[in-house]
C-alpha positions in Angstrom: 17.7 4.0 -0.8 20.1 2.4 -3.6 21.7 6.1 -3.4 22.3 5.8 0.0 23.9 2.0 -0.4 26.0 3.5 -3.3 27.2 6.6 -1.1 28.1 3.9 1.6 30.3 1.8 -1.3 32.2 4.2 -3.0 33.9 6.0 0.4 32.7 3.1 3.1 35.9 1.6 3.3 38.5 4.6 2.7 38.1 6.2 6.1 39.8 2.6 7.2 42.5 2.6 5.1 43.4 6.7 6.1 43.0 5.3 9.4 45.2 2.8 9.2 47.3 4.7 7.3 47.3 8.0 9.5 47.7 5.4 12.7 51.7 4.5 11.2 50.4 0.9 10.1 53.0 -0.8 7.8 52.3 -1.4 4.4 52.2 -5.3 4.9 48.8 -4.3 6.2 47.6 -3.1 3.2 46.2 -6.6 2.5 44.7 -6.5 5.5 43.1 -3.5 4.6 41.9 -4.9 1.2 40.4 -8.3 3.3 38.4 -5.5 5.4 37.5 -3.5 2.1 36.4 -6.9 0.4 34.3 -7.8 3.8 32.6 -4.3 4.5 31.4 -4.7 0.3 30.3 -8.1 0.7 28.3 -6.8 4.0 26.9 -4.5 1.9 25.5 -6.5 -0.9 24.5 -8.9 1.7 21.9 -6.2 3.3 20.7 -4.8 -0.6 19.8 -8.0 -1.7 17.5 -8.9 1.7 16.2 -5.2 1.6 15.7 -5.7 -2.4 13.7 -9.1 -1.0 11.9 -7.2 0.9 10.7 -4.6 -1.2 9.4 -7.5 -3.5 7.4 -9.1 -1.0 6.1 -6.0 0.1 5.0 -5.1 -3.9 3.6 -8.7 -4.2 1.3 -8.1 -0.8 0.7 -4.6 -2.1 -0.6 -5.4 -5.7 -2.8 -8.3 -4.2 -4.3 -5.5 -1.5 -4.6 -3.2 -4.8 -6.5 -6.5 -7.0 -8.7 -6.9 -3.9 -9.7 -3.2 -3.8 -10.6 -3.0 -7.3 -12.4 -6.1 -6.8 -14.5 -4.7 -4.3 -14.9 -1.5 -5.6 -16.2 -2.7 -8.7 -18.8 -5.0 -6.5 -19.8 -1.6 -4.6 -20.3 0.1 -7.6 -22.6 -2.5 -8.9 -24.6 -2.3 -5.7 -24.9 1.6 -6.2 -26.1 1.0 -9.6 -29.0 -1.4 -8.2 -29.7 0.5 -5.1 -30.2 3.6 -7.6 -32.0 1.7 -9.9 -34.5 0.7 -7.3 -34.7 3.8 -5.4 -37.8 6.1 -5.7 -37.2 9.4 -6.6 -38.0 10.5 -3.2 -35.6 8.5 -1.7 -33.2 9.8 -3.8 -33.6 13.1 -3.8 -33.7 12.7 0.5 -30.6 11.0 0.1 -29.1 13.5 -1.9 -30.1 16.5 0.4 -28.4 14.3 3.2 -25.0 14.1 1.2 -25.5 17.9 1.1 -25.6 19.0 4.6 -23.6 16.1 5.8 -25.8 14.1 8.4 -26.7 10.6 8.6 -30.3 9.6 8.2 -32.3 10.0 11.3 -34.3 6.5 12.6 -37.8 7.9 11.5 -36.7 8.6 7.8 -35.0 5.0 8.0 -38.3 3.2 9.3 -40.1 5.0 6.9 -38.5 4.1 4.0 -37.8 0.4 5.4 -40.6 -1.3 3.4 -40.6 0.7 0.5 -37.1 -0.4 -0.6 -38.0 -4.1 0.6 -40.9 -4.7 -2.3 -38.7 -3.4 -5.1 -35.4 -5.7 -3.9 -38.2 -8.5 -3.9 -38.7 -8.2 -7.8 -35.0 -6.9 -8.4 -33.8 -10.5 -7.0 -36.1 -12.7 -9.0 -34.7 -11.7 -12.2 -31.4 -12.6 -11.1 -32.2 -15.3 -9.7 
């Protein structure tokens, strides 16, 4: 974007002066010309700085979305740990042939396995407790 601003400073303003020039304009307007040189480069650094604010509110919001994600990734990972911790090896090894073909857990296999994983998180929260 800076390339595009700089592009815009070094020949923004000399298409007005040929014009002017081109158009028979005396050279008392040649101060003119320098006022309207002067105004189009203050314009210009005018719009870089907001779009330079911008991009530094957007980086702030963007590494706080980035602290949160870690945050909660970490958290997840944690849980995965504990979930596989109290998992029997049956559950596991269903689980695993369900990441394998791709399908979600049917209800039977869930209600099946509904009480199993209950007694375990029973003595898993105690410790922590």
């Amino acid at each position: 974007m800076s390339g595009y601003l700089i592009r815009l400073r070094a020949g923004g303003s000399g298409w007005l002066h040929r014009l002017l020039y081109c158009s028979g304009a005396s050279r008392s307007s040649g101060a003119s010309v320098v006022a309207i040189d002067n105004k189009i480069e203050q314009a210009m650094d005018l719009v870089k700085s907001h779009l330079m604010y911008a991009v530094r509110e957007e980086v702030e919001v963007l590494k706080e979305q980035i602290k949160e994600l870690i945050e909660k990734n970490s958290q997840l990972e944690q849980e995965n740990t504990l979930l596989k911790t109290l998992a029997s090896p049956e559950q596991l090894a269903q689980f695993q042939a369900q990441l394998q073909t791709g399908s979600p857990p049917s209800s039977s296999q869930s209600q099946g396995t509904t009480q199993q994983p209950a007694q375990p998180a029973s003595q898993g929260s105690g410790p922590s407790a």
